[in-house]
C-alpha positions in Angstrom: 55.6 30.4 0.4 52.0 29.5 -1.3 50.0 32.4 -2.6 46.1 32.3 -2.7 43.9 31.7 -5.6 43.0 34.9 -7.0 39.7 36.2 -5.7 36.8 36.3 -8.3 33.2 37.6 -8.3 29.9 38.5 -10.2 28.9 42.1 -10.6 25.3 43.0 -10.6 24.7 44.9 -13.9 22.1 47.6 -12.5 23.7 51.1 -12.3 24.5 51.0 -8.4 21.6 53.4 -6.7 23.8 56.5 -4.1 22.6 55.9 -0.3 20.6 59.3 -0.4 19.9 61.3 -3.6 20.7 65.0 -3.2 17.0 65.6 -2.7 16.4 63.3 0.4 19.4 64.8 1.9 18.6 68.1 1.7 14.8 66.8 3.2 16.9 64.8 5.8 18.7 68.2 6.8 15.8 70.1 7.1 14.2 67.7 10.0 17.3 67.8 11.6 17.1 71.8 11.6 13.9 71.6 12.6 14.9 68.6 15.4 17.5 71.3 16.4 14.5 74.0 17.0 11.8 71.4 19.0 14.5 69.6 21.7 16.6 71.9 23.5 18.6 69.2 25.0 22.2 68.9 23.8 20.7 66.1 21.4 18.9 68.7 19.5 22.2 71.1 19.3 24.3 67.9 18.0 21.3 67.3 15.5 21.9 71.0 14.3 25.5 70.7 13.9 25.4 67.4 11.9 23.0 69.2 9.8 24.8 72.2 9.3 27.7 69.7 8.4 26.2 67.5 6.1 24.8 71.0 4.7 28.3 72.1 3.8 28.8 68.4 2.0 25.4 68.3 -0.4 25.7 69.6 -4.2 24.6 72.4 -5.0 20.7 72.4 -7.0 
C-alpha cells in the first residue's frame, strides 16, 4: 500500500480577522429585530428568532 506525500502549506502571518466582531453582530441583531417588527410575514418571525438566537450566542460587552 503507497501512502501520500505529506501535505504542506504557507500560513499567512496577519492575525486572522473573526467573520463579525461582537459589535457588528450585535448591529446585525438589531436590524433583524427590527426586520421582525416591519414584515409580518413568517420571514419576519424567522428573522426574529434567528436574532433572538444569535442573541443568546454574542459575548457579553
Amino acid at each position: 500500500m503507497e501512502t501520500a506525500e505529506p501535505v504542506t502549506g504557507d500560513y499567512p502571518n496577519e492575525p486572522r480577522v473573526p467573520v463579525l466582531t461582537a459589535t457588528e453582530a450585535r448591529e446585525a441583531v438589531g436590524y433583524m429585530r427590527l426586520l421582525e417588527t416591519l414584515d409580518l410575514t413568517p420571514r419576519g418571525r424567522a428573522a426574529g428568532q434567528l436574532a433572538a438566537d444569535l442573541a443568546q450566542r454574542i459575548p457579553a460587552e
